[in-house]
DRENDO-1510 file (C-alpha; in Angstrom, 1 decimal, always signed):
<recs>
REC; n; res; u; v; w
REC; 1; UNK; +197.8; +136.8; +62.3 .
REC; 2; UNK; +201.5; +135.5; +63.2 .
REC; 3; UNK; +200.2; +132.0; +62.2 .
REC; 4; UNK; +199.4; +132.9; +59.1 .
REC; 5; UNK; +203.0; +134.8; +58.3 .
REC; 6; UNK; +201.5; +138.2; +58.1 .
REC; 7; UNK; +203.7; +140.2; +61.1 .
REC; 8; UNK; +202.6; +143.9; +59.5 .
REC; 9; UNK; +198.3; +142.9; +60.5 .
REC; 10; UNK; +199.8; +141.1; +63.7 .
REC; 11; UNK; +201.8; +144.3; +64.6 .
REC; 12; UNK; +198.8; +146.2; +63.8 .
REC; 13; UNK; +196.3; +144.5; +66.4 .
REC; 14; UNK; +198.9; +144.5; +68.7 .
REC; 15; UNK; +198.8; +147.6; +68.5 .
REC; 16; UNK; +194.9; +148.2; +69.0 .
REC; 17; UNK; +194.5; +146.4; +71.9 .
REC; 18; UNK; +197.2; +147.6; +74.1 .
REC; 19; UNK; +195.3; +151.0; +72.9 .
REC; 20; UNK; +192.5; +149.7; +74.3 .
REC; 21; UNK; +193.6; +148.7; +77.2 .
REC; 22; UNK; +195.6; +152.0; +78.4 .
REC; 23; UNK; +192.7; +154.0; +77.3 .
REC; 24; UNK; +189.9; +151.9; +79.7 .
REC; 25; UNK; +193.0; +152.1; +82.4 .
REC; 26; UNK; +192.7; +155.7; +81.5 .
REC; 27; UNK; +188.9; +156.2; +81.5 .
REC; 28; UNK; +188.7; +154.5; +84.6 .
REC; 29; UNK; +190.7; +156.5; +86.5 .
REC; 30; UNK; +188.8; +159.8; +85.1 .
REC; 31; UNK; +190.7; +160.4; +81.8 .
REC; 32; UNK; +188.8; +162.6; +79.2 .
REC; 33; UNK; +188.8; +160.5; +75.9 .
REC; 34; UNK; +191.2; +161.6; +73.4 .
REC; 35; UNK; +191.6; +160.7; +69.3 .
REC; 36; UNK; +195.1; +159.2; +69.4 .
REC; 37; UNK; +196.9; +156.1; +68.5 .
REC; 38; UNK; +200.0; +157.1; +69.8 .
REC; 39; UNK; +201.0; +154.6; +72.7 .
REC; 40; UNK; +204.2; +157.2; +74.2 .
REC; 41; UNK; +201.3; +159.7; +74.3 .
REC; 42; UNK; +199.0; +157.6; +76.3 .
REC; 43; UNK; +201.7; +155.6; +78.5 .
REC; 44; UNK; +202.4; +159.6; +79.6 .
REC; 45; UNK; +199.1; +159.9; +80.8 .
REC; 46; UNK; +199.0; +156.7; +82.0 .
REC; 47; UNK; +202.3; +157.1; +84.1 .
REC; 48; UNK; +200.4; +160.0; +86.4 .
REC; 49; UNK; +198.4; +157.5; +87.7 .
REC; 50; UNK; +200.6; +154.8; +87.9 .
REC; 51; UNK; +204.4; +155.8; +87.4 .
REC; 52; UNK; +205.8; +151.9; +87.3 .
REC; 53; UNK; +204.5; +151.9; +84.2 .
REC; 54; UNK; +207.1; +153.9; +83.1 .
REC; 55; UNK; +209.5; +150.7; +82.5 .
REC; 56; UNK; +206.8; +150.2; +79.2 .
REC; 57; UNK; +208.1; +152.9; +77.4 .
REC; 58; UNK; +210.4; +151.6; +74.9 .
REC; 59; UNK; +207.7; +148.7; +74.0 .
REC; 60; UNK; +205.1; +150.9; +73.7 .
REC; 61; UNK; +207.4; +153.0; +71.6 .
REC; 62; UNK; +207.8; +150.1; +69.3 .
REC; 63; UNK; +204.4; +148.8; +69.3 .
REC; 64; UNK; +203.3; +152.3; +68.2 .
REC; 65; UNK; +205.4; +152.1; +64.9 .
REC; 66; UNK; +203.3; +148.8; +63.5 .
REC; 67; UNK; +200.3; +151.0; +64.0 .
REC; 68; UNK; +202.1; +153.5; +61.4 .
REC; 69; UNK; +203.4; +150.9; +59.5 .
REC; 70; UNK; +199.8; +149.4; +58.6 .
REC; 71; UNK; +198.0; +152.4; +58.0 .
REC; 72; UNK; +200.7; +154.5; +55.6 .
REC; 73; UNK; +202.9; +152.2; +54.5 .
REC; 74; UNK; +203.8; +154.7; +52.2 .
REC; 75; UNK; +205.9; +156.6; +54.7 .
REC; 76; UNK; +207.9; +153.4; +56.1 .
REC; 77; UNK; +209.8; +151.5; +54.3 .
REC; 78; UNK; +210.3; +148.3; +56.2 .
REC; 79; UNK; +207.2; +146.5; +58.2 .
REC; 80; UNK; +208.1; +144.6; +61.2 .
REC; 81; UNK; +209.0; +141.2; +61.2 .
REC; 82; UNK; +207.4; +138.3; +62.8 .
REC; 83; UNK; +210.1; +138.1; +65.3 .
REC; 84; UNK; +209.6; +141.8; +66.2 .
REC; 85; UNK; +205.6; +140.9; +66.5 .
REC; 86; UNK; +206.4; +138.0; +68.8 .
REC; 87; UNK; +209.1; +139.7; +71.4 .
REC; 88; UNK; +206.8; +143.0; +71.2 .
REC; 89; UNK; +204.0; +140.8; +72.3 .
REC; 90; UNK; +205.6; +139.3; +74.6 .
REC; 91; UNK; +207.1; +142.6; +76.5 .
REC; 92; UNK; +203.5; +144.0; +76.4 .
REC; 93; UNK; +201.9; +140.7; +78.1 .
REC; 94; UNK; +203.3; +142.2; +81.9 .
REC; 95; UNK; +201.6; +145.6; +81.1 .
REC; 96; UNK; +198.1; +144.2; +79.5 .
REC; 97; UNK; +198.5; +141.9; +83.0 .
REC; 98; UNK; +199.2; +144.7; +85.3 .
REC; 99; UNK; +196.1; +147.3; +83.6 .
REC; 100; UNK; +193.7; +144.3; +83.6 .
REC; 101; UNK; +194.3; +144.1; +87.3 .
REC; 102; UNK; +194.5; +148.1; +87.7 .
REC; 103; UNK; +190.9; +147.7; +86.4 .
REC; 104; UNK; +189.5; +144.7; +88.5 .
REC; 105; UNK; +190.1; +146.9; +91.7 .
REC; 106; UNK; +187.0; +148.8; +92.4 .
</recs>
């Protein structure tokens, strides 16, 4: 989505998959499903299991507001740019990393 200029859907699917991820790291580990979007909210769970992945916070903390950002843009007033996509992205490469490995090991 970055290569076609359009940071606010980039942000957004950022945003999905590191959901994704930290809820299978979750699941796997025993977690009980939850409705929520909110990456601080998960990274808490996730922390019980594994606290050195406390050091994701702030990211996480960013990457949660291009969730909010693409679906009620009527709230925020100012989407993220593609710089913002491209640093958050790279920041949450190491924990994306370090959960697909948490999930190899049996």
């Amino acid at each position: 989505m970055l290569a076609i200029h359009d940071p606010e859907v980039a942000g957004f699917f950022l945003q999905q998959a590191v959901e994704k991820f930290l809820k299978a790291f979750l699941l796997s580990r025993g977690w009980e499903l939850r409705r929520i979007h909110d990456l601080d909210a998960l990274l808490d769970d996730a922390v019980a299991y594994t606290p050195s992945l406390e050091k994701f916070r702030p990211v996480c903390q960013k990457v949660t507001a291009f969730y909010f950002v693409e679906r009620y843009p009527f709230i925020v007033e100012a989407g993220p740019t593609e710089e913002d996509v491209r640093v958050s992205l790279e920041q949450v490469s190491e924990l994306i990393e370090r959960l697909r490995h948490a999930l190899r090991r049996p």
